[in-house]
N, C-alpha and C positions, 0 to 999 in steps of 0.2 A: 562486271561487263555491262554494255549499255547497246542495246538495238537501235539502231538505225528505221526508222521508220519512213519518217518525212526528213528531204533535205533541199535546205536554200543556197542558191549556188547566186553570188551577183558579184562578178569580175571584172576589172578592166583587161589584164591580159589574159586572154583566151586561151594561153599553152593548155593541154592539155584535158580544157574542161568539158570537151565531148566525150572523150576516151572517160574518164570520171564518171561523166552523166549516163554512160552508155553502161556503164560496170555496175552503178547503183541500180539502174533500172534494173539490169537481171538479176540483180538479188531482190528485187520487187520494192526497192523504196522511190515513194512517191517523191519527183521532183518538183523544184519550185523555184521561181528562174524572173531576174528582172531584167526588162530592156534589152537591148544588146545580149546580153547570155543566153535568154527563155529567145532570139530568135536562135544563134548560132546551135542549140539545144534542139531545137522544132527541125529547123534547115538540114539538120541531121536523122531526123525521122524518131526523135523521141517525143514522148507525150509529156508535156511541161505545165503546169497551174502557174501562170502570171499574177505576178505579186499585187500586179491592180485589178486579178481578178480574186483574189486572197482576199483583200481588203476592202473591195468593193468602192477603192478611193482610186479613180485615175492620177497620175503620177503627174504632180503640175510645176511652176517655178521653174519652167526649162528643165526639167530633171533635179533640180533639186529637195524636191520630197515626192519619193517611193517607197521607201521602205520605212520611213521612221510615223510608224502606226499600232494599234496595240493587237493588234490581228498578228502582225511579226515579234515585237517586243514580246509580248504576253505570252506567245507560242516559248519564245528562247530561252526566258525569263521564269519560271514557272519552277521549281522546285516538284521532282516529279516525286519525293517521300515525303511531301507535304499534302496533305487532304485538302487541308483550305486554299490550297494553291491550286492545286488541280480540282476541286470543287469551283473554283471561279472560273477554270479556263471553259470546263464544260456549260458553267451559265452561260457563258459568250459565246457559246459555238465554236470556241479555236481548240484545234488540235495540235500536239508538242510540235515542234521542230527539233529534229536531234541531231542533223550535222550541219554547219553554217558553213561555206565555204565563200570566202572574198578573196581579192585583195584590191589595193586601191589606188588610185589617182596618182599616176607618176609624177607626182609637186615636184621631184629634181630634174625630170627630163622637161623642164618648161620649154628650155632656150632648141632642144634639140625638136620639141611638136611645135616650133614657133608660138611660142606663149610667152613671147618678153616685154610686153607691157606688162603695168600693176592691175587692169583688171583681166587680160586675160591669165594672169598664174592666179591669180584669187581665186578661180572659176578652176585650178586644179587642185586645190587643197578640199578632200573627200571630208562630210559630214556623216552621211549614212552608213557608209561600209566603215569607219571605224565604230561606231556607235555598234553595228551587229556584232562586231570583234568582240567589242568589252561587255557586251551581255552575252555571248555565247562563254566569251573565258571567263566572266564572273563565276557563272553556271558551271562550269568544268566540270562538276561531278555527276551531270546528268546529259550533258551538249557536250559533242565533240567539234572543233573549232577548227581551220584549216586554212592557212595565209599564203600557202608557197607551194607552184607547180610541182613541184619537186618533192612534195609529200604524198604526191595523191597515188602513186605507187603503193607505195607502202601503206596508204589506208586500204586503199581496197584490198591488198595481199592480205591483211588482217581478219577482216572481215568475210573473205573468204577461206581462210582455216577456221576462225574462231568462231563466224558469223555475228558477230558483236567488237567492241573496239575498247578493250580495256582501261581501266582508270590510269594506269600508269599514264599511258599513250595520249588520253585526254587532258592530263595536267601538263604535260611536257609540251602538246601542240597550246594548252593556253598559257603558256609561260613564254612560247615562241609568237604568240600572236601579240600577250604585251609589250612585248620587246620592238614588236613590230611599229605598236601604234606609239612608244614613246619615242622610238629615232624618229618614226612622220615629226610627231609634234615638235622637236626638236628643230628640225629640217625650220618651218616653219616658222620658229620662233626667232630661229635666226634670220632667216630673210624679214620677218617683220620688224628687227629689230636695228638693222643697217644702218640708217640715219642717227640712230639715238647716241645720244654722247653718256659718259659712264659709267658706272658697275652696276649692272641689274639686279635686284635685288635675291633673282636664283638664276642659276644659268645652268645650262645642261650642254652634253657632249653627245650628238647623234654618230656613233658610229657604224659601220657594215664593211664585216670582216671581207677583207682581200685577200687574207692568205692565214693559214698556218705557219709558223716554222715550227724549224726540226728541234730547235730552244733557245732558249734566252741567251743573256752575255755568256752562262756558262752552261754546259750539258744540262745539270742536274734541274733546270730553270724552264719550265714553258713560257712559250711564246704567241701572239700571234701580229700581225698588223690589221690592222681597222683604217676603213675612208672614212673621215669628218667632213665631208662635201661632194657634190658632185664630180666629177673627173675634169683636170683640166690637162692640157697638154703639159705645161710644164710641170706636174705633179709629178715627183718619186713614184708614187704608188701607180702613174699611168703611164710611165715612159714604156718604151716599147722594149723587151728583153731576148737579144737576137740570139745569142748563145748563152751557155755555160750550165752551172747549180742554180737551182733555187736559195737567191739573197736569202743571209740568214741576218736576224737580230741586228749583229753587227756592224753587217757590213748595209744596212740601212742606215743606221744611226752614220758611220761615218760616209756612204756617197750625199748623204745629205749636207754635212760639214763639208766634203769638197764643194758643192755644189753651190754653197753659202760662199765661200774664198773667189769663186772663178766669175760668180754673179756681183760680187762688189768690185771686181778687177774690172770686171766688163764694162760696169757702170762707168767705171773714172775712164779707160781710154778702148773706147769699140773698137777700136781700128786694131788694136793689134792682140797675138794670141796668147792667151790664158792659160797656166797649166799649173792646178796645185796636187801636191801627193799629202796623201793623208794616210797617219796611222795610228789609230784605238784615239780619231778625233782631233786630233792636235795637225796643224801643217808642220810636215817634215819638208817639206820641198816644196818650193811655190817659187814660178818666172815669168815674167814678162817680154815677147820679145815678136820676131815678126812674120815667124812661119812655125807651124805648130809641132815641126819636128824639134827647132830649133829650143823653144820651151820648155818643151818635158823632158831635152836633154840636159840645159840647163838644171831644172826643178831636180832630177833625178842625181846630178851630179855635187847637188846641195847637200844630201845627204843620202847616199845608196846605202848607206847598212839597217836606215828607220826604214826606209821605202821596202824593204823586202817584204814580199807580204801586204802589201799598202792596196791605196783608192786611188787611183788615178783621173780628173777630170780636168774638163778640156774646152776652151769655148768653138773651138774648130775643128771639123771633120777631119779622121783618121785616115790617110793614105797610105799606099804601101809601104816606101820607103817607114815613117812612124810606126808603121805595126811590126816590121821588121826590130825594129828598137824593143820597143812595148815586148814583144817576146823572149827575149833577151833577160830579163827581170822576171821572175816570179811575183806576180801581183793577184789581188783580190777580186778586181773590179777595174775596169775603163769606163771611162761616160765619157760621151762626143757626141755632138747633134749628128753626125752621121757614120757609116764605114764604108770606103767603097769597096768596090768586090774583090779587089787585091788587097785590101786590107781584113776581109770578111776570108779571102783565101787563107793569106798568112797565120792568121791569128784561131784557125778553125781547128790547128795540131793543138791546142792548147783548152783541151775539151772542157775543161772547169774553171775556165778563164770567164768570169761574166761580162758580155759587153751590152752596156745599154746606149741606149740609145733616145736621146730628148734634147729641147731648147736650153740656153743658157735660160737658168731660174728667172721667176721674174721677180719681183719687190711688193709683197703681197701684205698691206695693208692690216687683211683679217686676219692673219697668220700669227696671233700668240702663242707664246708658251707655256706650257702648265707639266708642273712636279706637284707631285705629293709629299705630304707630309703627313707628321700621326693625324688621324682624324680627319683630316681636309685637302684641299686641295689651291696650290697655290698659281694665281695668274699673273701673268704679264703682259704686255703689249710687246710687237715685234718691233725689235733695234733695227731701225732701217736708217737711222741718221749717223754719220762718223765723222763728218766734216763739218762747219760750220755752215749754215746760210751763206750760197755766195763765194763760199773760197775755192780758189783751183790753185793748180799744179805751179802758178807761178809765182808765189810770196805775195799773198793776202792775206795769209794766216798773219798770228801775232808773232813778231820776233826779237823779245827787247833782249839779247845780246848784242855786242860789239860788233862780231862778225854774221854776216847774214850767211845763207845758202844760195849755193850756187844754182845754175838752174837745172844741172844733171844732180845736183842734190835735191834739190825739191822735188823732183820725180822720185827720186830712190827713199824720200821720206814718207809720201805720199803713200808711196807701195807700200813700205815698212810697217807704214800708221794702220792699213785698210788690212794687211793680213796679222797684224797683232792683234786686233780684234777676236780673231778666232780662233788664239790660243789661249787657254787657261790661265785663269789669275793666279797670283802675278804672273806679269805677262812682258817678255823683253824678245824683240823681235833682230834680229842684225840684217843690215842689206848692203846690197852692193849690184850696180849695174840692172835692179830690179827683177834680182833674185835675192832669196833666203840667204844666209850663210851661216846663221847661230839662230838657235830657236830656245829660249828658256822658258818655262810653264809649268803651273799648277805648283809654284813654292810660295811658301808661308812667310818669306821678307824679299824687299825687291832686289837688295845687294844680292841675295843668293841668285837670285832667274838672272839678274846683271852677268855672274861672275858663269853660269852656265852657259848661256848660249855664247858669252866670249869660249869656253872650256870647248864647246863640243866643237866652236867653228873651225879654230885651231886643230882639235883631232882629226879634223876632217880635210887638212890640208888648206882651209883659206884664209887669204892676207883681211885679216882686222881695220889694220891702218888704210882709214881710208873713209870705213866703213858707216853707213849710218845705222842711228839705234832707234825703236822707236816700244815706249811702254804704254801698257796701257790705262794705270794710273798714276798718281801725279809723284813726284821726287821727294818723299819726306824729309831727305837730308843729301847735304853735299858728298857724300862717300859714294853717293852712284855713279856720280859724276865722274870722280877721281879714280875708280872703278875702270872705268868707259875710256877715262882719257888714259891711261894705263895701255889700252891696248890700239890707240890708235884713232878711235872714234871720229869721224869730223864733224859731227851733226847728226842733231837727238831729235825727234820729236816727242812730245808727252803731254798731258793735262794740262799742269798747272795746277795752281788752286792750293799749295801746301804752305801754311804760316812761314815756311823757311824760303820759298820761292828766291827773294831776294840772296837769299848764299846761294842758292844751286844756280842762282844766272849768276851770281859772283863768280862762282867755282868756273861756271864754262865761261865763261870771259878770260880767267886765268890762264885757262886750260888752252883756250884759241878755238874753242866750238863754238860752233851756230846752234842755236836751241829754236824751236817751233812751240807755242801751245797753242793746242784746240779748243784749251776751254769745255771739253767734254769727255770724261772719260770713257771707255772701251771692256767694264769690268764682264771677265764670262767665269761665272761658278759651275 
């Protein structure tokens, strides 16, 4: 156990730290208080020793050195089962400090205190109060350390049973305070690091938990989700959740997969509405069309037996007429930038229905990817390119077949190309009228994803002939083709780039197809 004697309190947010300052006094420990806290502390009618009067050094640099003094350090620092420790503090005249209590400089909330120039966010990244952190939790076995309003309950309840604050309690608070100052540093390192081109030579991931889940993909599996940024509106993590369960696991990973499908649809044509169904990730249903009932009915009639249970997302607000549909289906999740109250009426019997509510995504730059692997961790850059430089919807792409596409085909390839993307490699996409009709993914040869989303499109009732196909790596050999043309196909799009290129544009020359290449492939593992 370890007595609380003297303690230094220097915070930016003031939750709670008179209630604090007020609890220690009456257990009789002497307070000690910088700037801002030692007045809100006084202002409150407790008696506070000022750190510049601690130190006998006024606080100068605009507030940039207060506390980093060896009147403070020395106190924090001290090893109190050390003789020659505490024989030096008493030559100095410092006495211990045993409970430090900070926290620091809101460096993420800059744009929110108007601190969006570069020197005034510089001027929020804290020196001193992490500096106190990592010598109070060095110390841990003799300093108890304190970062979050939210503990100081349970300190003081501690210390008023026990009247001292046990070592358990003091490693745990400096395990919580490192943790503290590595996401700042983190935070930080990423904003100074913005402009830079390259792999840095160590990178870090500043997270702060947003939630718990109930578990991972499967029960037996904990969970939780972490924010790696400040909040932004179109953020997963920030959208606003008007109804339903608390999203688990899952159903994050896949509103995020819809959300990815309806934000590159949106990109190619704003004007009209977006609607993809997603389920365990993969698009089962995905349309385009000009009213957003009209699209989810479409999307939904792409495939109703994957959609059961599915992600539903949407670039246009839910109306009643739609939520009346939507309800009809047993689904996981809706996301629509808005509901209105007939639709927030309808959909309210449907208690564990989640509906969120946010912008179409936007195209975010920073936004890599990272898996793990044995021992490490692997990064990426975010795929925000699908199309070439320059090409649109109406034959700019490459088409050295005989027959070219039509211009309701080049729309319906367009689509086909932009939501094969976000289905699993190999990746065969079917369209028609700019909806789904066949989806094949995640098989190990591309005749096989070929010959499935032709299989399931049929099971599911729809005309092939006609149809376009679109993969999302290139045609290793002409049997795809011959595949394709089998059931109909009028026009592929794909890569390119395979030594056989020349047979497989033979082959659809034969065949009477128009072929498309991007020139880039679309690979998702």
């Amino acid at each position: 156990m370890s007595s609380v004697r003297r303690a230094l309190l220097s915070v930016w947010d003031k939750t709670g730290v008179v209630e604090l300052g007020r609890g220690l006094a009456e257990r009789g420990v002497e307070l000690i208080a910088s700037g801002g806290t030692a007045r809100a502390l006084e202002e409150a009618g407790l008696t506070v020793t000022s750190v510049d009067q601690l130190t006998e050094a006024p606080e100068f640099l605009g507030g940039r050195v207060k506390t980093l003094h060896p009147a403070v350090h020395g106190a924090i620092l001290a090893r109190r089962d050390s003789e020659a420790d505490m024989a030096e503090l008493a030559a100095r005249s410092i006495a211990p400090i045993d409970l430090v209590v900070v926290n620091l400089y809101p460096f993420d909330d800059a744009e929110t205190l108007g601190a969006t120039d570069e020197p005034a966010r510089t001027e929020l990244i804290d020196i001193g109060g992490v500096t106190l952190i990592r010598a109070a939790a060095k110390n841990w076995r003799h300093v108890t350390v304190v970062t979050e309003p939210s503990d100081y309950e349970d300190l003081t309840a501690q210390m008023a049973v026990e009247g001292k604050i046990g070592v358990a309690t003091r490693r745990r608070l400096a395990a919580k305070a490192m943790r503290l100052t590595a996401w700042y540093d983190s935070r930080i390192a990423a904003w100074m690091s913005e402009d830079e081109d390259g792999w840095p030579e160590r990178w870090t991931i500043g997270g702060e938990l947003v939630a718990e889940l109930r578990y991972g993909e499967n029960p037996h599996q904990a969970a939780a989700i972490y924010r790696d940024r400040p909040p932004r509106p179109a953020d997963l993590t920030a959208v606003e959740i008007l109804q339903g369960k608390a999203l688990s696991y899952n159903n994050y990973i896949d509103t995020e997969a819809a959300r990815r499908v309806i934000r590159d649809l949106h990109a190619l044509d704003p004007a009209r509405t977006h609607c993809a169904i997603i389920k365990h990730t993969i698009p089962c249903g995905v349309a385009s069309a000009d009213t957003a009932l009209d699209a989810y009915t479409r999307a939904l009639a792409a495939d109703s037996v994957s959609a059961f249970g599915g992600i539903v997302a949407l670039t246009s607000p839910v109306d009643g007429s739609l939520a009346s549909k939507l309800a009809e289906h047993f689904l996981e999740v809706v996301y629509a930038p808005s509901f209105d109250p007939k639709a927030s009426e309808v959909l309210a019997s449907k208690r564990n229905l989640r509906l969120l509510a946010g912008p179409v995504p936007d195209f975010d730059e920073t936004a890599g990817e990272v898996r793990r692997v044995g021992g490490g961790l692997l990064f990426q850059g975010p795929n925000l390119t699908w199309l070439p430089a320059g090409a649109e919807v109406d034959g700019e792409l490459h088409c050295p077949t005989a027959v070219q596409p039509t211009d309701a085909q080049w729309e319906d390839l367009v689509f086909a190309w932009t939501v094969c993307r976000a289905v699993a490699s190999n990746a065969i996409v079917l369209a028609s009228e700019c909806t789904t009709i066949g989806v094949g993914g995640g098989q190990t040869n591309r005749v096989g994803a070929v010959e499935l989303a032709i299989k399931y499109a049929r099971q599911l009732g729809h005309e092939t002939v006609g149809a376009v196909l679109a993969s999302d790596g290139f045609f290793p050999f002409a049997d795809n083709i011959e595949v394709a043309a089998g059931a109909g196909v009028s026009a592929i799009i794909q890569p390119g780039g395979s030594r056989r290129d020349d047979e497989v544009i033979q082959a659809a020359d034969s065949a009477g197809i128009s072929m498309v290449l991007t020139g880039m492939r679309q690979f998702r593992h």
